[in-house]
C-alpha positions in Angstrom: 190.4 -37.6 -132.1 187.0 -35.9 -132.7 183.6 -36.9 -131.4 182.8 -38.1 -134.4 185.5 -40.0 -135.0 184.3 -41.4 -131.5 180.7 -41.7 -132.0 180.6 -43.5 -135.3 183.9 -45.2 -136.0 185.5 -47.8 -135.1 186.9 -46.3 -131.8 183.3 -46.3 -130.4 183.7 -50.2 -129.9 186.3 -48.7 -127.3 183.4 -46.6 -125.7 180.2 -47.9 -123.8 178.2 -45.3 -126.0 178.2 -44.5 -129.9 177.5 -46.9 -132.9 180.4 -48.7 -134.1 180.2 -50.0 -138.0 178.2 -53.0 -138.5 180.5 -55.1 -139.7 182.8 -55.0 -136.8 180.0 -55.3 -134.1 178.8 -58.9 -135.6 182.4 -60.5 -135.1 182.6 -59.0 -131.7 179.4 -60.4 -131.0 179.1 -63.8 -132.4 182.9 -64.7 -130.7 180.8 -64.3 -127.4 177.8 -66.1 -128.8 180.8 -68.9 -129.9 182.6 -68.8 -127.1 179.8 -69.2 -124.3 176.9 -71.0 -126.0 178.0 -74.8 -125.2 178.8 -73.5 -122.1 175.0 -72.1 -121.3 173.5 -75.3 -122.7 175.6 -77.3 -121.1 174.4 -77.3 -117.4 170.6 -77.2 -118.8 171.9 -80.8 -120.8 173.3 -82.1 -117.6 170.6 -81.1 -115.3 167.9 -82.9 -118.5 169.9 -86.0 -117.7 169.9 -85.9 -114.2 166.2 -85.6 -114.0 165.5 -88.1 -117.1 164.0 -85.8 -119.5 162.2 -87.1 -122.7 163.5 -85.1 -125.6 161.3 -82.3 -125.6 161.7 -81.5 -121.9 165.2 -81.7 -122.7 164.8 -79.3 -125.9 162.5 -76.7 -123.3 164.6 -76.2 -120.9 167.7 -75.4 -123.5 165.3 -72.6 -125.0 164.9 -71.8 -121.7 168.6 -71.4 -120.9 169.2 -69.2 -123.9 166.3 -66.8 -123.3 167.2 -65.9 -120.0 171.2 -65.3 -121.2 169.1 -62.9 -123.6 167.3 -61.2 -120.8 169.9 -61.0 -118.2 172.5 -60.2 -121.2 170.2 -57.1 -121.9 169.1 -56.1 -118.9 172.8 -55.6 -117.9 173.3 -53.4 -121.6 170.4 -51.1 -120.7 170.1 -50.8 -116.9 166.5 -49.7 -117.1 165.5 -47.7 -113.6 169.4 -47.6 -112.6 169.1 -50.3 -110.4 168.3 -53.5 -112.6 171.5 -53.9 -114.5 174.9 -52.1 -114.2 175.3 -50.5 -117.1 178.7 -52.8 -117.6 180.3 -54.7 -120.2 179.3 -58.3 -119.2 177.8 -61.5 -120.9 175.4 -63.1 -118.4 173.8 -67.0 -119.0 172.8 -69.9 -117.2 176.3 -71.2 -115.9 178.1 -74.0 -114.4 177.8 -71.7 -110.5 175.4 -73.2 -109.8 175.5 -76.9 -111.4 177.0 -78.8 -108.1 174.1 -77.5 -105.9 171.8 -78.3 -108.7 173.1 -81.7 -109.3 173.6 -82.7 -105.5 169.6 -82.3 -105.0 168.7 -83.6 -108.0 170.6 -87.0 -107.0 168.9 -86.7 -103.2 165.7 -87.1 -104.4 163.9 -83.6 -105.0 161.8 -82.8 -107.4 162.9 -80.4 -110.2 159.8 -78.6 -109.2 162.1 -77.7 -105.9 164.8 -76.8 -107.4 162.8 -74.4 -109.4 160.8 -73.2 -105.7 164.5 -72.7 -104.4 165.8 -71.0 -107.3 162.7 -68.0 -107.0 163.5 -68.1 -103.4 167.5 -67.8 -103.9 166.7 -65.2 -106.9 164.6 -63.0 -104.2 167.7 -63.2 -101.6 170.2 -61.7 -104.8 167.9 -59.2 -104.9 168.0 -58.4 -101.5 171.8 -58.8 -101.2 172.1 -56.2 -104.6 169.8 -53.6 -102.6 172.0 -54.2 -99.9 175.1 -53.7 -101.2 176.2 -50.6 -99.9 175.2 -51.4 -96.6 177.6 -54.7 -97.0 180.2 -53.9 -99.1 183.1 -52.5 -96.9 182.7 -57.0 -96.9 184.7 -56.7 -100.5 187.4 -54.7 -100.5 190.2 -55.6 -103.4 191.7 -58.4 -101.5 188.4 -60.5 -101.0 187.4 -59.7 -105.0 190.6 -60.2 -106.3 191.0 -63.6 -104.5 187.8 -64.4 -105.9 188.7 -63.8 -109.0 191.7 -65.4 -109.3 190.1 -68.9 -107.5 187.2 -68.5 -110.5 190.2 -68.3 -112.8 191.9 -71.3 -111.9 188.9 -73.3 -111.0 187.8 -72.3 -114.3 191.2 -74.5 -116.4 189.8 -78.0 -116.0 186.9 -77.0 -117.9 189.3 -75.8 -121.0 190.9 -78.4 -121.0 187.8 -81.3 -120.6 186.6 -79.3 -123.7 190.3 -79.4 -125.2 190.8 -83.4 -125.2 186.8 -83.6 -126.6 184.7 -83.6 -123.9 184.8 -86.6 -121.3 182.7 -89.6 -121.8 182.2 -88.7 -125.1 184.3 -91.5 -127.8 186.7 -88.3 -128.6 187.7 -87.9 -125.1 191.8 -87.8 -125.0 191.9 -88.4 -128.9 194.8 -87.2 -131.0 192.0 -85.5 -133.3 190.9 -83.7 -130.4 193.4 -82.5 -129.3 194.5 -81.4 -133.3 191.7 -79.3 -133.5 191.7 -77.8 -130.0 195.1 -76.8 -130.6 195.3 -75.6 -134.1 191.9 -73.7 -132.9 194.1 -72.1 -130.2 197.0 -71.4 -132.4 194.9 -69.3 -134.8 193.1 -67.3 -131.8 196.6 -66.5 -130.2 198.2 -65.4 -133.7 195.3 -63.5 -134.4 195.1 -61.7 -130.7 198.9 -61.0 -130.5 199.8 -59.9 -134.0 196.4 -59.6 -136.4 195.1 -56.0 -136.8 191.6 -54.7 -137.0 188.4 -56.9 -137.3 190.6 -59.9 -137.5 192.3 -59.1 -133.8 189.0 -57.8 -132.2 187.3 -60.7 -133.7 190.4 -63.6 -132.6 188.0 -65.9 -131.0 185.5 -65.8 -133.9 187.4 -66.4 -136.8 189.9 -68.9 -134.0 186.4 -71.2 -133.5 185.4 -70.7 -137.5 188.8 -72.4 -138.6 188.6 -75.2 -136.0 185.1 -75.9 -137.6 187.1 -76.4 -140.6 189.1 -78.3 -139.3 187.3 -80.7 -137.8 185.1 -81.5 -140.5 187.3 -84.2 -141.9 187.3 -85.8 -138.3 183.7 -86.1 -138.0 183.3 -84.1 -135.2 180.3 -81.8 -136.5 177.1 -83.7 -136.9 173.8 -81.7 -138.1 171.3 -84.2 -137.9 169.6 -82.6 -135.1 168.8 -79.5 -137.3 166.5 -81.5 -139.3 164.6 -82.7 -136.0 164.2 -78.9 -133.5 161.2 -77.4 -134.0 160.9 -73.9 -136.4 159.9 -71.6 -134.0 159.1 -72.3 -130.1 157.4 -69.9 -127.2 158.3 -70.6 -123.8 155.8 -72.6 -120.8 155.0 -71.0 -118.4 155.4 -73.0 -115.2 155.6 -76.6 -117.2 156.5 -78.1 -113.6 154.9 -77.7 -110.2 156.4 -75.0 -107.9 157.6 -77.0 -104.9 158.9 -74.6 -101.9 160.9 -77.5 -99.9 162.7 -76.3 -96.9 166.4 -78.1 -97.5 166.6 -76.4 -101.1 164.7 -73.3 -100.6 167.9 -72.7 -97.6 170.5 -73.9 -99.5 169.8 -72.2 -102.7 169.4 -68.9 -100.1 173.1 -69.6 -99.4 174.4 -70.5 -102.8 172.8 -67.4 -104.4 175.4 -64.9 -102.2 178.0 -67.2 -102.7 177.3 -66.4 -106.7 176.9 -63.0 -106.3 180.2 -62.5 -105.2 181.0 -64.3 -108.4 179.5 -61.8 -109.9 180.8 -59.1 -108.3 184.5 -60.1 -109.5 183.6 -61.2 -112.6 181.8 -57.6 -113.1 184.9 -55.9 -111.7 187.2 -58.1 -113.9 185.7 -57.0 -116.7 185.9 -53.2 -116.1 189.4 -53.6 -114.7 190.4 -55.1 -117.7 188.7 -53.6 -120.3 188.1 -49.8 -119.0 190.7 -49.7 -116.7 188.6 -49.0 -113.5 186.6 -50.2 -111.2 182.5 -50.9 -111.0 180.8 -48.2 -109.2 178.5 -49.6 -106.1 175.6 -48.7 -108.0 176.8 -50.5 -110.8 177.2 -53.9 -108.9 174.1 -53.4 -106.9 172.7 -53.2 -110.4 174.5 -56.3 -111.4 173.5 -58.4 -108.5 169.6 -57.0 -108.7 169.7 -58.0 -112.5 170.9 -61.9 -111.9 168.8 -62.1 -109.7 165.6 -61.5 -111.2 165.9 -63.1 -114.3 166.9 -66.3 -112.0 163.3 -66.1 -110.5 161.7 -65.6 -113.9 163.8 -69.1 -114.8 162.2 -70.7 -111.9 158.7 -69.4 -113.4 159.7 -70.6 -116.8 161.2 -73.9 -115.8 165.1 -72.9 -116.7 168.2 -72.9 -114.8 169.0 -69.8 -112.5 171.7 -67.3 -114.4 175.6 -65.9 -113.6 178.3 -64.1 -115.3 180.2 -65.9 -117.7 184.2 -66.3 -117.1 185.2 -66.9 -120.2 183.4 -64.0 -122.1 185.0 -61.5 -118.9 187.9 -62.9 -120.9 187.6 -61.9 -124.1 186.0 -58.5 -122.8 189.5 -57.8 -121.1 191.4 -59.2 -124.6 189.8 -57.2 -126.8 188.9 -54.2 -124.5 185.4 -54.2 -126.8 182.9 -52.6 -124.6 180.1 -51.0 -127.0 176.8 -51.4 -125.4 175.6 -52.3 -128.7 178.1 -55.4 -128.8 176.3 -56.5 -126.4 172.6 -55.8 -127.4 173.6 -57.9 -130.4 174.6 -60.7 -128.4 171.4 -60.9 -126.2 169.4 -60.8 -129.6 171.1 -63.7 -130.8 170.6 -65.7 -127.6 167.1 -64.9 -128.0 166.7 -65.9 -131.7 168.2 -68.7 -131.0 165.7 -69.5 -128.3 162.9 -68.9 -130.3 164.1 -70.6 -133.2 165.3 -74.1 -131.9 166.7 -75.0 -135.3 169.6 -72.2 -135.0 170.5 -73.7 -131.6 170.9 -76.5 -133.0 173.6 -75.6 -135.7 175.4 -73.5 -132.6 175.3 -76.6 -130.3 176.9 -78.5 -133.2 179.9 -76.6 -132.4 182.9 -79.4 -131.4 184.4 -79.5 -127.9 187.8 -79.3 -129.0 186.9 -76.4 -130.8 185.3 -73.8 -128.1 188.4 -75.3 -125.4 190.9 -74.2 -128.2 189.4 -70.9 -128.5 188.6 -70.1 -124.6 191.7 -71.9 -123.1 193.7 -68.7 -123.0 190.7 -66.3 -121.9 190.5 -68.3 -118.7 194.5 -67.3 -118.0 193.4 -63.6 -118.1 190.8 -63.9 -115.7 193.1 -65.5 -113.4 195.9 -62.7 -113.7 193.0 -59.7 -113.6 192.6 -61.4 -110.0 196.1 -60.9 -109.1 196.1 -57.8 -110.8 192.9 -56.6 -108.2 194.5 -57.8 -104.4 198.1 -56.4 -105.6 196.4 -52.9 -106.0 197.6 -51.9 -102.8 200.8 -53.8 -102.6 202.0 -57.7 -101.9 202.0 -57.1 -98.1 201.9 -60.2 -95.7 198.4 -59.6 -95.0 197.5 -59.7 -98.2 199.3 -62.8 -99.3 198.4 -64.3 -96.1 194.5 -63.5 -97.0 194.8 -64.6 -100.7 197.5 -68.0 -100.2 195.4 -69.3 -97.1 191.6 -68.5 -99.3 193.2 -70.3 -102.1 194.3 -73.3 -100.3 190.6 -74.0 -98.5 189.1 -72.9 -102.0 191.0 -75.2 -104.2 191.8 -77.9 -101.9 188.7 -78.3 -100.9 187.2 -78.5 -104.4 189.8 -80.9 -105.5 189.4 -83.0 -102.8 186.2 -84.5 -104.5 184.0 -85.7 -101.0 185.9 -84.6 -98.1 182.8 -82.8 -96.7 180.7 -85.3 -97.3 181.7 -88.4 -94.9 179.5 -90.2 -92.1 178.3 -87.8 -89.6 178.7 -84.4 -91.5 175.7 -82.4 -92.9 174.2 -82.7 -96.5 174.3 -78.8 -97.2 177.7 -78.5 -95.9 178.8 -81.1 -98.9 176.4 -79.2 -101.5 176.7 -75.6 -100.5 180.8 -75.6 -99.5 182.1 -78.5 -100.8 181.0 -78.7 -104.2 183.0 -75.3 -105.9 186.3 -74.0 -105.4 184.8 -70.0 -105.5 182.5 -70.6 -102.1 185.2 -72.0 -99.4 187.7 -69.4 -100.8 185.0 -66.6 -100.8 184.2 -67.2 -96.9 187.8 -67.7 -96.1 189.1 -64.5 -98.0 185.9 -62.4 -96.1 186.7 -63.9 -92.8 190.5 -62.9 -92.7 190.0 -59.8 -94.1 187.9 -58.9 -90.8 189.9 -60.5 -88.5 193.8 -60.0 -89.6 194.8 -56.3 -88.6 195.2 -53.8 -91.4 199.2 -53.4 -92.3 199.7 -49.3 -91.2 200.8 -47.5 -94.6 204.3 -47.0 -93.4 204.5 -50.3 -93.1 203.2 -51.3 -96.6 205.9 -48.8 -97.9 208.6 -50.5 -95.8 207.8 -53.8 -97.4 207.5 -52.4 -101.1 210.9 -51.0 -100.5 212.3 -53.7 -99.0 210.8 -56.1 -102.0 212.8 -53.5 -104.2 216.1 -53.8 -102.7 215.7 -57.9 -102.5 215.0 -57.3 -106.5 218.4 -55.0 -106.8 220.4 -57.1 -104.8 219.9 -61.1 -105.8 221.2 -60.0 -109.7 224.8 -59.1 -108.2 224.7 -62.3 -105.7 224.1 -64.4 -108.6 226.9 -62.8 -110.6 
């Protein structure tokens, strides 16, 4: 294979550097756009309704919310200085990390003005924790990122399928049509993935979604009428609301923030695990961390929704192994167009439910298994299934268990900040194990492996 070949084929999708044909950047791109755009609108919709937004509030902070997916997208591409940005394949957007916090406050009474003091206040802590890092990081060693990983994986499967049965509280919710398109939708992604070739295989989730669109037309499902009504072209406010720096958000928001970061740091080392077959560097996820965290504080100046990495593209990055920086640029433009020109977000948020669960149902399951695939580097000892099975358990359980930190007696934040995602409880857990549970001694590592190897020989014969 010559440079050339590298620089300017089709193998340079493969590469961070080099300029891939045209034609097969767009599908890579737009199958991200697809894939995460109801997603990034989504929490800015729910937060709209939570605070009782009139229809243009609502439509400003949804430009909001794609703008800074543009900047934060970008800004992750380029790395400008070496330390905002790592350099990394990763789509970043306003996400669902931080939507119980968000939602919990709204409910208690503060002022979306608040939120947006705590979220510049938070934003300034992930920029301290991403300075930080390498002073910190001997805190997330393999087992404590992989765990994470694997608990945003699974965490991550209730939202597939909510999107897969039409979206709940919506009149398609559990609907045989839903549930049609969602699955025909995920047929065509996983034929297409498994045994297309070229564009058509790089491009799965793309040409997946574009089907189910087709699809569902004879449903109903896809409704346009809100092109007609969004605004041509739209800048930005600066500061619409009123900073507010309250105390009880400004803290918890200074402990959600790390909590996300972490999040970011496995989603970030999913990503290059899966799709370049190595791990992030520490100036990479410094980088990372100082990146989110910035454009968060420029969404609290702009009156958006503070930004994350998003699961389901760190599955398609790992399915497709596309990791052009280019790719990427193209994404962030589209978010940003798309921003600026409210009527193309509204053809994009016409996009059915069923369809994007169809299409990002099986991404979610490689996220999961890249987790696994991180704390078994070093072998299944008992320490390490100890750290990973007991995290999970707290994690998940916890999560599930909708209001168990929130009875008579127990603090507000504990609810918000622990009790309201599955990645927090298991992120603490997996950190404090790993500093308290004595290292396993090499030998003893190797005694296990061969002992797991001998169990693997043996029960064939005993079953004979």
């Amino acid at each position: 294979m010559t440079q050339e070949t590298v620089t300017n084929g089709t193998e340079a999708l493969f590469t961070r550097e080099g300029m891939p044909p045209v034609k097969e950047m767009i599908p890579c791109a737009l199958q991200h756009v697809l894939a995460s755009f109801a997603g990034i609108i989504t929490p800015a919709v729910i937060m709209a309704g939570v605070y009782g937004f009139n229809s243009q509030q609502s439509a400003d902070i949804i430009q909001v919310a794609l703008i800074l997916s543009a900047i934060d997208t970008a800004l992750q591409a380029f790395a400008p200085f070496r330390r905002i940005g790592g350099g990394l394949p990763i789509v970043m957007g306003v996400s669902f990390a931080f939507l119980p916090a968000l939602q919990a406050m709204g409910a208690s009474g503060f002022s979306f003005g608040a939120l947006l003091g705590g979220e510049i206040v938070g934003g300034a802590v992930a920029v301290l924790f991403g300075l930080a890092y390498s002073k910190i990081k001997w805190l997330f060693p393999p087992v404590v990122t992989g765990t994470v990983i694997f608990s945003i994986g699974v965490s991550l499967y209730p939202t597939a399928v909510k999107y897969m049965a039409g979206g709940m509280g919506t009149p398609l919710w559990g609907t045989p049509q839903a549930w049609c398109v969602a699955l025909i939708t995920f047929a065509v992604v996983f034929a297409l993935a498994n045994f297309g070739k070229g564009t058509l295989k790089l491009g799965s989730v793309f040409f997946g979604m574009i089907v189910g669109m087709i699809v569902s037309i004879p449903f109903g499902m896809i409704d346009f009428s809100s092109v007609a009504t969004a605004q041509v072209f739209a800048l930005p406010k600066l500061m619409p609301y009123a900073l507010e720096f309250d105390p009880e958000v400004c803290i918890t928001l200074a402990v959600v923030f790390p909590m996300v970061a972490i999040q970011v740091i496995g989603d970030v080392s999913a990503a290059c695990l899966g799709s370049i077959d190595r791990m992030p560097t520490e100036r990479e996820l410094s980088g990372a961390i100082v990146s989110q965290g910035l454009t968060s504080m420029v969404g609290g100046l702009l009156g958006g929704l503070p930004t994350s990495a998003l699961g389901q593209n760190v599955g398609i990055i790992c399915s497709n192994k596309v990791v052009n920086k280019w790719v990427f640029v193209i994404i962030a433009a589209v978010f940003a167009i798309t921003g600026l020109f409210p009527q193309l977000s509204a053809v994009l948020s016409a996009i059915p439910q069923p369809v994007i669960g169809g299409a990002t149902v099986g991404v979610f399951g490689t996220i999961t298994m890249n987790g696994v695939r991180m704390f078994t580097r070093e072998g299944l000892t008992q320490r390490t299934t100890t750290i990973v099975g007991t995290s999970v358990v707290f994690g998940l359980g916890i999560w599930m268990a909708s209001g168990c930190l929130a009875g008579e007696g127990m603090p507000a934040w504990v609810s918000t900040v622990i009790g309201s995602n599955a990645v927090t409880p298991t992120a603490i857990m997996a950190i404090v194990l790993n500093l308290i549970l004595p290292q396993t001694p090499v030998v003893a590592q190797h005694i296990d492996a061969a002992k797991d190897a001998a169990v693997d020989l043996v029960l064939p014969e005993s079953k004979k």
